[in-house]
BATI-938514 format. One record per residue (C-alpha): residue number from 1; residue in three letters; x, y, z. Coordinates in steps of 0.001 Angstrom, whole numbers. Layout:
    i   aa        X        Y        Z
  NUM  Ala        X        Y        Z
...
//
This chain:
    i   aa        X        Y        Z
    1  Unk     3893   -66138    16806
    2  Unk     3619   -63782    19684
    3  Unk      476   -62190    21175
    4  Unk     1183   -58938    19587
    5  Unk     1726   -60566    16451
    6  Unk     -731   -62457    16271
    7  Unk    -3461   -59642    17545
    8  Unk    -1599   -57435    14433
    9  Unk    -2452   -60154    11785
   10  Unk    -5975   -60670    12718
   11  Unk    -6978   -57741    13237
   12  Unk    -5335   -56067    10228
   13  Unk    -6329   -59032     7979
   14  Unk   -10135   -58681     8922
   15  Unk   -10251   -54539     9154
   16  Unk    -8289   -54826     5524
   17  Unk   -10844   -56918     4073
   18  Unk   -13760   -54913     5717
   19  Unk   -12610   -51421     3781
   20  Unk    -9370   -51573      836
   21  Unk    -8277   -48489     -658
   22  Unk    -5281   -47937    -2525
   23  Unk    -2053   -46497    -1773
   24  Unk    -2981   -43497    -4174
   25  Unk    -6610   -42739    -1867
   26  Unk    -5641   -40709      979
   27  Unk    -7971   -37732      531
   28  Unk    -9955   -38914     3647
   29  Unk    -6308   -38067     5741
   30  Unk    -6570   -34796     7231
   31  Unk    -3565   -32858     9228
   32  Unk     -984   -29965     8502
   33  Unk     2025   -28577     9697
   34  Unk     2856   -28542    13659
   35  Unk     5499   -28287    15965
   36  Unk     7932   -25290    14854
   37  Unk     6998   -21788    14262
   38  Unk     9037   -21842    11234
   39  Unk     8075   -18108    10512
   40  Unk     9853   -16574    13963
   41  Unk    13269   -17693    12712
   42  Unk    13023   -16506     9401
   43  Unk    11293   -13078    10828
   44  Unk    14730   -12316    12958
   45  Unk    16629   -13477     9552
   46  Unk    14624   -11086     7495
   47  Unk    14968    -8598    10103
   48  Unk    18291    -8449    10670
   49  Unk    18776    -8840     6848
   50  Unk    16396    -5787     6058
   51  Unk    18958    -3641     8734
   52  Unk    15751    -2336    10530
   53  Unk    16169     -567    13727
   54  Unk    14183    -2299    16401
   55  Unk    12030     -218    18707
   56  Unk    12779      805    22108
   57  Unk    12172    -1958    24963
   58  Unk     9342    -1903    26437
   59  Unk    10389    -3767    29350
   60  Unk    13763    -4148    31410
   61  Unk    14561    -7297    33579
   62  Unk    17405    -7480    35404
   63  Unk    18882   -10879    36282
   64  Unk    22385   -12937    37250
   65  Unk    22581   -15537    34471
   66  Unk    20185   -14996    31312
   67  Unk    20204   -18490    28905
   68  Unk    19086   -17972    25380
   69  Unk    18167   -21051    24005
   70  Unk    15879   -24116    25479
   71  Unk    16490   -26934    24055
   72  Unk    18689   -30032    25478
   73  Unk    21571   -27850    26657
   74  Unk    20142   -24944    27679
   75  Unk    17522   -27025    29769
   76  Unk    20409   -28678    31299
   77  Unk    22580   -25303    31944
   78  Unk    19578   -24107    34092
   79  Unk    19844   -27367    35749
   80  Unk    22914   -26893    36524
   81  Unk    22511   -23504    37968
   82  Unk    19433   -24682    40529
   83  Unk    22187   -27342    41591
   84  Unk    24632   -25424    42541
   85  Unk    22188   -22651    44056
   86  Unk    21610   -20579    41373
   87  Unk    18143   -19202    41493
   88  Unk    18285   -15660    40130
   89  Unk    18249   -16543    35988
   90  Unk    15855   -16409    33148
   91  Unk    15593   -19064    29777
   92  Unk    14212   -17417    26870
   93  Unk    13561   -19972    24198
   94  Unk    11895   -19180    20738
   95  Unk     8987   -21833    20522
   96  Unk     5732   -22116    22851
   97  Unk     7856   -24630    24689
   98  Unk    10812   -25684    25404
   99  Unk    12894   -29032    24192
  100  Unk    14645   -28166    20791
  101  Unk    14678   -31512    18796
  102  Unk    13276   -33345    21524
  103  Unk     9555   -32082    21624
  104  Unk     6434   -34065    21654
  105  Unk     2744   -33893    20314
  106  Unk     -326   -35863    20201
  107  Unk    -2550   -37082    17500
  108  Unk    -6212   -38062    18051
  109  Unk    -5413   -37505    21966
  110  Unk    -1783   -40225    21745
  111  Unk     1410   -38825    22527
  112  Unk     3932   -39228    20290
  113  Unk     7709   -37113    19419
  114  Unk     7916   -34533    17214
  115  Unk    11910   -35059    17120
  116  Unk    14341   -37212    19380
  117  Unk    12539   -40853    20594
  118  Unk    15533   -42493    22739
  119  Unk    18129   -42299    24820
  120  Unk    21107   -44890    24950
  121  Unk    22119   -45916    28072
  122  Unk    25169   -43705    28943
  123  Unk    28040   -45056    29430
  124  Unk    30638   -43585    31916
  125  Unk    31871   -40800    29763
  126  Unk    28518   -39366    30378
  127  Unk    28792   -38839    33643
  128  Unk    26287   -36175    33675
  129  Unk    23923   -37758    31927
  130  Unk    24012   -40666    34196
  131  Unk    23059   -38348    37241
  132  Unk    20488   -37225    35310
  133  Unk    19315   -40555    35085
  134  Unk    19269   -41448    38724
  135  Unk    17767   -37940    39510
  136  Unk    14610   -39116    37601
  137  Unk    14290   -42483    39005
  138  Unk    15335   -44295    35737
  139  Unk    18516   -45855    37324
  140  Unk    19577   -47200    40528
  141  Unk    21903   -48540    42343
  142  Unk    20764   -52128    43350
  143  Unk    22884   -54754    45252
  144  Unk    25657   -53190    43854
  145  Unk    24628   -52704    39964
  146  Unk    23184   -50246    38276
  147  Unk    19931   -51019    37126
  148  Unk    17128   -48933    34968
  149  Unk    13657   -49128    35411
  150  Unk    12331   -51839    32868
  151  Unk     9092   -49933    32157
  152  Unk    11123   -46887    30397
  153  Unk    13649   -50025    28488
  154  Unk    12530   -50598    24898
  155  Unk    10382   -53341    24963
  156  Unk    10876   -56023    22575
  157  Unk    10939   -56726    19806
  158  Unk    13025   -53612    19408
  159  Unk    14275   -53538    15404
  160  Unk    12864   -55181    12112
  161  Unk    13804   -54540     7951
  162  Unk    11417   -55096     5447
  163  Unk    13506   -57101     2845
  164  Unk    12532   -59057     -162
  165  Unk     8347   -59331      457
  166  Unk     9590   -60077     4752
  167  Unk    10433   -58676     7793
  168  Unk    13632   -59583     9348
  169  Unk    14772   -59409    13018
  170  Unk    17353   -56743    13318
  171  Unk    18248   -54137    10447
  172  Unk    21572   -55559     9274
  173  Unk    20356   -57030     5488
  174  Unk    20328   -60898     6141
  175  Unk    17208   -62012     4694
  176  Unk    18863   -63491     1297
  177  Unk    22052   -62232     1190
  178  Unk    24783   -63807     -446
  179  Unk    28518   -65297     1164
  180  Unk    30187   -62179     -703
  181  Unk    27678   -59948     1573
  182  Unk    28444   -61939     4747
  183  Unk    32376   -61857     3853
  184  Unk    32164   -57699     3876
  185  Unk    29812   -57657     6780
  186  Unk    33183   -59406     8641
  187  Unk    36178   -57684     7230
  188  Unk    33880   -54178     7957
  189  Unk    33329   -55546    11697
  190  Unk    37473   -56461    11901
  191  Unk    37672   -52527    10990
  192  Unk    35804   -50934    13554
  193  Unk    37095   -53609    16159
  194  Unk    40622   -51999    14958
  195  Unk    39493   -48516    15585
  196  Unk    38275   -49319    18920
  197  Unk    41529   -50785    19815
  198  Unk    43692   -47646    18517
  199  Unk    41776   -44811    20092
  200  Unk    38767   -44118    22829
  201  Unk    35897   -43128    21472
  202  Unk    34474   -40907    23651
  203  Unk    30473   -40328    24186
  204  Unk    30050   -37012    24675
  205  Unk    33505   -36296    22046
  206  Unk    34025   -32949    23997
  207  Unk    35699   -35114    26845
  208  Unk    38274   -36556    25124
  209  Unk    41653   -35696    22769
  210  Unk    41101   -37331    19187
  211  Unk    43835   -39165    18300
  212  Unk    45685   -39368    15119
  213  Unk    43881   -42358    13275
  214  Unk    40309   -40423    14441
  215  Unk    41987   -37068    12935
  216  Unk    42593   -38892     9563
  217  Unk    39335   -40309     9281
  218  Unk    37637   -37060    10253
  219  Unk    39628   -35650     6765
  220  Unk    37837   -37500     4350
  221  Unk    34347   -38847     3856
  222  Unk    32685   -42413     4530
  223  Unk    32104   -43426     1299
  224  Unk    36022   -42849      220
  225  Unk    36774   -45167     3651
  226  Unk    34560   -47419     2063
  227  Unk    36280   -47399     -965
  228  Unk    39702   -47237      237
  229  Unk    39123   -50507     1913
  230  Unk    37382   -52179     -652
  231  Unk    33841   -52514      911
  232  Unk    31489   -51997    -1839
  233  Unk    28786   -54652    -1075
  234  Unk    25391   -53277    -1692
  235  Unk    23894   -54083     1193
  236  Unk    26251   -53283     3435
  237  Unk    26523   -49746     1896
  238  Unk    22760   -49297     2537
  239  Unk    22746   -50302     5980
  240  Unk    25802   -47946     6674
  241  Unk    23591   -45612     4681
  242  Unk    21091   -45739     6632
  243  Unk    22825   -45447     9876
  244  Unk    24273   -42073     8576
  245  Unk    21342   -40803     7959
  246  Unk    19523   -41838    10692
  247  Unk    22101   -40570    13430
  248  Unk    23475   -37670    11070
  249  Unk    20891   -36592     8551
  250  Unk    22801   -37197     5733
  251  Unk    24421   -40603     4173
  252  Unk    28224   -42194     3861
  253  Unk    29185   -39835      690
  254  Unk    28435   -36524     3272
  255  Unk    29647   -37544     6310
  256  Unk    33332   -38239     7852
  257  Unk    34542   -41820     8045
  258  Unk    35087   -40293    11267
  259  Unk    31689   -39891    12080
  260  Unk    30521   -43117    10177
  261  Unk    32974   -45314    12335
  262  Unk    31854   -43530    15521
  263  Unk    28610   -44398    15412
  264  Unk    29604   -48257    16266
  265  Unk    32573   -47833    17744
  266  Unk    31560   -45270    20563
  267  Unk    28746   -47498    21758
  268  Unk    27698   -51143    20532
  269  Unk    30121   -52136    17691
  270  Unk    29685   -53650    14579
  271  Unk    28829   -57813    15072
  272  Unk    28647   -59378    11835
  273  Unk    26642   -62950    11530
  274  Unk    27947   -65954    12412
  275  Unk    30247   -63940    15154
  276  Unk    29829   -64298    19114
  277  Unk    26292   -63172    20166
  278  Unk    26254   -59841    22171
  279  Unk    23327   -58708    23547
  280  Unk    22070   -55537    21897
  281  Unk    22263   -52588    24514
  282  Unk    19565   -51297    25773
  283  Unk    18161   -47903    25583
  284  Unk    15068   -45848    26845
  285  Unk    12096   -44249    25319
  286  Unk     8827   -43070    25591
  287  Unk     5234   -42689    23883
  288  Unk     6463   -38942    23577
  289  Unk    10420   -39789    23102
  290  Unk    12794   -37258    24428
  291  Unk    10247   -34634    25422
  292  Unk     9789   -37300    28498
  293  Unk    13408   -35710    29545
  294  Unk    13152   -32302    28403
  295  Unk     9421   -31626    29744
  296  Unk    10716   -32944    33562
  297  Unk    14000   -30295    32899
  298  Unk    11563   -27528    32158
  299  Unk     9118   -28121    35356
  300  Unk    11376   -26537    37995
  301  Unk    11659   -23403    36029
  302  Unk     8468   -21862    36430
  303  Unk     8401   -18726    35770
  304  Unk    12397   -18544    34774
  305  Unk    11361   -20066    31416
  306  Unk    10190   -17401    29134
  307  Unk     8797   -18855    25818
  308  Unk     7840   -17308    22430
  309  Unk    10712   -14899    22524
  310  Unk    12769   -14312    19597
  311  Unk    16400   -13546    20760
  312  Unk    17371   -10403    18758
  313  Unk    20521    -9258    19709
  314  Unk    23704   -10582    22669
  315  Unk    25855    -7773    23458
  316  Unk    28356    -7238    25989
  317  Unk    28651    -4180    28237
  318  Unk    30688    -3037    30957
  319  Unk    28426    -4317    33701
  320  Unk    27961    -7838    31778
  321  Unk    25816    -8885    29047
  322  Unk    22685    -7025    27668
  323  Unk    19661    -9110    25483
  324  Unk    17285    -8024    23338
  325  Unk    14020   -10378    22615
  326  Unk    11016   -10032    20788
  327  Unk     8047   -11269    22478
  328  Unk     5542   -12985    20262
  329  Unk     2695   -13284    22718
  330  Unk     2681    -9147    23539
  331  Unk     4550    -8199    20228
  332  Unk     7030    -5677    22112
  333  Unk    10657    -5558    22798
  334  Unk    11743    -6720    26206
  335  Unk    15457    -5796    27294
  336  Unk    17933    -8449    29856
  337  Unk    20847    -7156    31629
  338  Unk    22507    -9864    33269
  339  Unk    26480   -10661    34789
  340  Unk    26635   -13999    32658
  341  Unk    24805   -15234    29764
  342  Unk    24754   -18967    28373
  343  Unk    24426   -19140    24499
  344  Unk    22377   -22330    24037
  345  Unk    21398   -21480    20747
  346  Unk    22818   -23139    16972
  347  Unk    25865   -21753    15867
  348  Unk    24405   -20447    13003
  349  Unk    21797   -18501    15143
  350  Unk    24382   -17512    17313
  351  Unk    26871   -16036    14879
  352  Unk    24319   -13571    13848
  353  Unk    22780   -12131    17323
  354  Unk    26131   -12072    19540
  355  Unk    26957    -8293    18410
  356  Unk    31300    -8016    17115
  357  Unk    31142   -12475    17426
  358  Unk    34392   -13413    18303
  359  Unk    36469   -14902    15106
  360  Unk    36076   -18913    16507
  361  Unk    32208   -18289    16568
  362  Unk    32066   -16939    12552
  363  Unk    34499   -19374    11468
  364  Unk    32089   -22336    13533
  365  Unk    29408   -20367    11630
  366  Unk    30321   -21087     7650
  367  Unk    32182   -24774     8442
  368  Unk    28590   -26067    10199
  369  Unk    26044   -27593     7460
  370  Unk    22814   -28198     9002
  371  Unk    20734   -31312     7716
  372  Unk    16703   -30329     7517
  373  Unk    14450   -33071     9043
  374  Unk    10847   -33885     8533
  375  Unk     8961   -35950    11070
  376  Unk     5302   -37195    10693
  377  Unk     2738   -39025    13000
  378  Unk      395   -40463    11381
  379  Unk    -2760   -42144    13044
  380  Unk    -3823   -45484    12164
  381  Unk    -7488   -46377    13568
  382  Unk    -7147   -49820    13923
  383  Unk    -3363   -52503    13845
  384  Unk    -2244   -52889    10206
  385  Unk    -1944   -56640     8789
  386  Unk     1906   -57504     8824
  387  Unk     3419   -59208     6248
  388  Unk     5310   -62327     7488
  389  Unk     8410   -62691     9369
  390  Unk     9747   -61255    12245
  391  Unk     6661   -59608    14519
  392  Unk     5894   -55574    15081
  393  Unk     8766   -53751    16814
  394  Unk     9491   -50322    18068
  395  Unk    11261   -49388    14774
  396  Unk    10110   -50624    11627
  397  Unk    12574   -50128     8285
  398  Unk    11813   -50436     5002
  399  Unk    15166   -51562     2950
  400  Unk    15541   -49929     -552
  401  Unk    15611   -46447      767
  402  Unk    18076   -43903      633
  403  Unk    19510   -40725     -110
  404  Unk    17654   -37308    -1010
  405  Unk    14108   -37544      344
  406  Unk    13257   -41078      835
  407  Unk    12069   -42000     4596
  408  Unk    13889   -43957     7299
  409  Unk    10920   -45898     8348
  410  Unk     8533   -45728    11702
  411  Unk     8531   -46357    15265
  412  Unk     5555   -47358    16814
  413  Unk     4927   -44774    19408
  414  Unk     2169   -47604    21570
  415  Unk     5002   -50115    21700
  416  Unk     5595   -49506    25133
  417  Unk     1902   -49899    26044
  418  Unk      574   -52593    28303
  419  Unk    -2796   -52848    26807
  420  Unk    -3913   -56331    26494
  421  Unk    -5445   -55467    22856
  422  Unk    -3225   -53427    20723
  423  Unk    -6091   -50686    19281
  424  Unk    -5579   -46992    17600
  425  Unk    -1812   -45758    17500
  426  Unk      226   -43665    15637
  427  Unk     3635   -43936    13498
  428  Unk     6115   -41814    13970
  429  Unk     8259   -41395    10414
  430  Unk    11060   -39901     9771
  431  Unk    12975   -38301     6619
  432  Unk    16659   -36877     7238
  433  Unk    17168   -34116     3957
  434  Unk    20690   -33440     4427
  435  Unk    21403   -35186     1545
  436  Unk    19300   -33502    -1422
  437  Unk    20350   -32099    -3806
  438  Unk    23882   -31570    -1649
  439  Unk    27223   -31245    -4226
  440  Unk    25088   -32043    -7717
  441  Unk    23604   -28605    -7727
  442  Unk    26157   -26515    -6631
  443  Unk    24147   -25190    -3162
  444  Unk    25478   -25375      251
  445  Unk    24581   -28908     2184
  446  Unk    21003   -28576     3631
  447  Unk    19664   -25492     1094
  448  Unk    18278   -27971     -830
  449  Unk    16328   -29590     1587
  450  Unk    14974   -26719     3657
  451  Unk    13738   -25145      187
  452  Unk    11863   -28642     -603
  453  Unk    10610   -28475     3426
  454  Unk     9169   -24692     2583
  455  Unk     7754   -24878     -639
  456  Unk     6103   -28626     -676
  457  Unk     2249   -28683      464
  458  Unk     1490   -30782     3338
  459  Unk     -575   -33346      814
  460  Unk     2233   -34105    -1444
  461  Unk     4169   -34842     1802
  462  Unk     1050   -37320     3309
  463  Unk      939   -38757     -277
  464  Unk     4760   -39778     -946
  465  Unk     5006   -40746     2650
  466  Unk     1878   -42701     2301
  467  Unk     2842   -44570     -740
  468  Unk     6229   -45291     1096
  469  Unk     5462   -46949     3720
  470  Unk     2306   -48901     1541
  471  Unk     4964   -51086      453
  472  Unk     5142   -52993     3606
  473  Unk     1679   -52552     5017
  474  Unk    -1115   -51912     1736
  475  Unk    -3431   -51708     4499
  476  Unk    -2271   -48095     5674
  477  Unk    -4113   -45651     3457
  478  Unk    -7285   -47305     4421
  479  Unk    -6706   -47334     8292
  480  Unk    -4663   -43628     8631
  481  Unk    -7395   -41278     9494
  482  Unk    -4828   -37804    10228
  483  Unk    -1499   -37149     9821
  484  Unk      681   -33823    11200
  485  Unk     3837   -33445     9597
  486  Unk     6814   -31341    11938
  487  Unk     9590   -29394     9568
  488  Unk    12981   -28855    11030
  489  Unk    15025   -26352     8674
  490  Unk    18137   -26333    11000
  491  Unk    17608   -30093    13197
  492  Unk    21044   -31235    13342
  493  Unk    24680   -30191    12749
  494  Unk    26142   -32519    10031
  495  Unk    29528   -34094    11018
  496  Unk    31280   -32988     7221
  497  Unk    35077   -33918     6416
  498  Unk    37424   -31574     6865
  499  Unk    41015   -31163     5285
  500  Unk    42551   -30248     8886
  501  Unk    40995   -33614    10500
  502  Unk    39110   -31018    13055
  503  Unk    36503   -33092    14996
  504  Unk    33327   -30238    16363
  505  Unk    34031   -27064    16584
  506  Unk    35081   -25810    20097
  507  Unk    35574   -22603    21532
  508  Unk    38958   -21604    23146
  509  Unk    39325   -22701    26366
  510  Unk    38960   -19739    28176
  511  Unk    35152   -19637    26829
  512  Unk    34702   -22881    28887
  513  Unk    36058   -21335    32464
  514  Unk    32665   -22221    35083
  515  Unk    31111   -19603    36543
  516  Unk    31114   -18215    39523
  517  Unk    30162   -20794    41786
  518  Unk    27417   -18306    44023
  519  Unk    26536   -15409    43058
  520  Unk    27126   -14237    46729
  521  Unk    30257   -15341    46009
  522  Unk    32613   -11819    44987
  523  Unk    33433   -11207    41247
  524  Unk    36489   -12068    40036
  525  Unk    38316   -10412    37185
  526  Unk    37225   -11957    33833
  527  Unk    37933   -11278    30138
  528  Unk    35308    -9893    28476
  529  Unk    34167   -12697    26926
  530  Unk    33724   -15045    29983
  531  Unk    30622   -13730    30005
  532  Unk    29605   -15868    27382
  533  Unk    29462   -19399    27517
  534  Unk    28713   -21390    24312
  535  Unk    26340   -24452    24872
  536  Unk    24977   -26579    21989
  537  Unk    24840   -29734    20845
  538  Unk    26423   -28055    17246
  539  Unk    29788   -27381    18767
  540  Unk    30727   -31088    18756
  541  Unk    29725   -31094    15044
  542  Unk    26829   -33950    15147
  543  Unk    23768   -33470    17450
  544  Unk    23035   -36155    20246
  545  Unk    21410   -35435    23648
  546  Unk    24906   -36441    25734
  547  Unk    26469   -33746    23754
  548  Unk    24131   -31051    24379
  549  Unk    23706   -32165    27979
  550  Unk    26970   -32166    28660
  551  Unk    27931   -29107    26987
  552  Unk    24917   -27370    28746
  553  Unk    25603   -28747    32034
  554  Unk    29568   -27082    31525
  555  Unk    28189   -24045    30885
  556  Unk    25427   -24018    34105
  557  Unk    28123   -25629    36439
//
């Protein structure tokens, strides 16, 4: 037993015989909503719906790139732009701040994400990324290796599973598992170990051709793979499950066996027990998660970064590109001329404010489903008991749960502290939606979910999520003093089957020509719509920050 452990079983042992309450008492839990101003979005979707004229601009800014959007990838096409001596651009992005899916909070004065919490090391298909890296002192080159600064590496213990009354190391099921279990967990690792061998799987996909075995798989869904190959182990199919959901927002009978192979065969693998020991690959994270990345992205802006403005309408002109945005804070119409404009913003989004869209953006506008997310930090005053087994890590699973709106577990967003005494903290838990409701009802992928995110009250969500997690710590309703609860309608494209084997969604080539590398540089004859670039994280079909770096960075460079 370690010290954290140990400080985590006294502590919560003594503070959970000082003052019980039951799963079902959680009136003394105060919070709300955060994060998102849900109501902007679904003011432009009314707006444009109701076929109102907007009012004249009251303002007119003239400038040489304009970027609508600010999360990951339009963050990193402004990067871009500074690099390569860019100055003269604007971001407009629709929240207070900027980040998309990787924002942050704090509860009772902790930070803690709202979205995103880590970032795989990248390996060299990201080369982008990488720079990125070095650029903010995370890696560097040292006696000839690359090396990452230890304090921003996941500390360990990194991954636990609450199975069977215990927590297990790792979230592979182990804990009691049978040899028919252990026999599937092999034949699935021969599998992806085959895929690996017959294509590259690239991370970012944009870089890279898919070849004809990843085409196939991206035709038909995971759980049909699963099926076809005659993996039907329980436990396996709720680990895979979970992955899905976890990395997609939506489980194996949603998802490509494209996309459900991907996820282990474009980074670690799949090691089944018993097999050679590989150590688990690191990654970084933060008290905040991702907002650690997107916050440092924003500073240089300054006053380029416009936020609370609702992008309206993208039209080209003769002289370039021409913006309309709302802005919340002065509640007028403010008008952008500009030579080039990046569209950093989901397809969906995009499809309805780029006046005449091209046909490849309205066709990427119906095949994209979008899985709704729900994320909620909740504040614990003092460590919760553990039950026994393997000690507190940065993510914490409870096994059992899965599809429609069960949770995915916590991560401890203290784990990287140093304190000597582990104290207050706050859980950070998350529930992917893709999945309700989905084919049974009829409705689109996603509908059902955002509906559920819109019309359920904050306390029914503190008292399922509550009860949830009470399984593996009965302690929590009595320690949790606040918990604020972030919706996400549209968090994350959903990487669907399709009958054509199409992996993401790209736009012709010609969409993806760079820029002008100066703008002192003379203009050269362009089609009309070079002046767009498309830059999201929803063009490669599933939403990961080396995506929607990448793409941004393509559009900026």
């Amino acid at each position: 037993m370690d010290r954290r452990q140990f400080l985590f079983t006294g502590l919560g042992t003594a503070a959970g015989v000082s003052g019980c309450r039951s799963a079902s008492d959680t009136a003394h839990i105060t919070g709300g909503f955060t994060g998102i101003q849900v109501e902007r979005g679904h003011w432009l979707r009314d707006r444009l719906q109701s076929g109102k004229p907007w009012p004249a601009p009251a303002k007119v800014f003239r400038t040489e790139v304009l970027i609508a959007g600010g999360g990951v990838a339009g963050l990193a096409a402004a990067r871009a732009l500074r690099l390569r001596g860019v100055d003269d651009f604007a971001l407009l992005e629709l929240e207070d701040t900027a980040g998309g899916n990787s924002r942050a909070g704090t509860v009772r004065g902790l930070p803690c994400p709202q979205g995103a919490h880590y970032l795989p090391l990248p390996g060299d298909d990201a080369p982008e990324v990488q720079d990125l890296l070095e650029e903010l002192g995370l890696r560097q080159r040292v006696a000839g290796r690359w090396t990452y600064d230890e304090r921003h590496l996941c500390h360990s213990p990194q991954e636990r599973l609450f199975l069977h009354g215990e927590w297990q190391d790792g979230l592979l099921p182990l804990h009691g598992v049978g040899a028919s279990t252990l026999e599937q967990y092999r034949r699935f690792a021969a599998l992806v170990e085959q895929a690996r061998h017959a294509a590259r799987w690239n991370m970012p996909v944009q870089l890279g051709r898919p070849a004809l075995v990843q085409t196939a798989l991206a035709a038909m869904t995971f759980v049909a793979y699963l099926d076809q190959n005659g993996l039907d182990d329980a436990y396996l199919r709720w680990y895979l499950d979970y992955c899905c959901r976890d990395d997609y927002g939506a489980g194996i009978a949603t998802v490509s066996a494209w996309a459900g192979i991907h996820y282990f065969a474009s980074r670690h693998g799949f090691h089944a027990p018993g097999t050679e020991v590989v150590e688990r690959e690191g990654l970084l994270t933060w008290p905040e998660g991702n907002a650690w990345l997107t916050r440092r992205l924003a500073a240089p802006l300054g006053e380029r970064l416009r936020t609370g403005r609702v992008v309206l309408r993208i039209t080209l002109t003769r002289q370039g590109v021409e913006v309309d945005a709302w802005d919340t804070a002065t509640a007028t119409l403010e008008r952008w001329q500009a030579r080039q404009a990046v569209v950093a913003l989901p397809i969906f989004v995009a499809a309805r404010v780029v006046q005449d869209a091209p046909d490849f953006l309205r066709q990427a506008a119906q095949q994209v489903a979008y899985a709704p997310w729900l994320v909620a930090n909740i504040h614990i005053a003092r460590p919760l008991h553990d039950r026994p087994g393997a000690a507190p890590s940065w993510d914490n699973v409870l096994f059992g749960a899965t599809g429609d709106a069960s949770g995915l577990g916590y991560v401890d967003a203290t784990h990287q502290s140093l304190a000597a005494v582990p104290g207050a903290s706050v859980l950070t838990h998350y529930r992917a939606l893709g999945d309700v409701g989905g084919a049974r009802d009829g409705a689109p992928v996603g509908t059902a979910g955002r509906k559920l995110l819109l019309e359920r009250p904050w306390a029914a969500w503190r008292d399922q999520i509550v009860a949830e997690l009470s399984q593996a710590h009965p302690d929590l309703a009595a320690k949790a003093t606040r918990m604020v609860i972030t919706r996400y309608g549209h968090a994350m494209a959903i990487p669907r089957p399709n009958a054509n084997g199409q992996i993401g969604h790209w736009p012709p080539q010609n969409m993806r020509n760079a820029l002008s590398k100066s703008k002192h540089s003379p203009p050269r004859p362009v089609l009309a719509w070079e002046r767009l670039r498309f830059a999201h994280s929803d063009w490669a079909g599933y939403s990961v920050f080396e995506e929607a770096f990448t793409a941004g960075h393509a559009a900026g460079g």
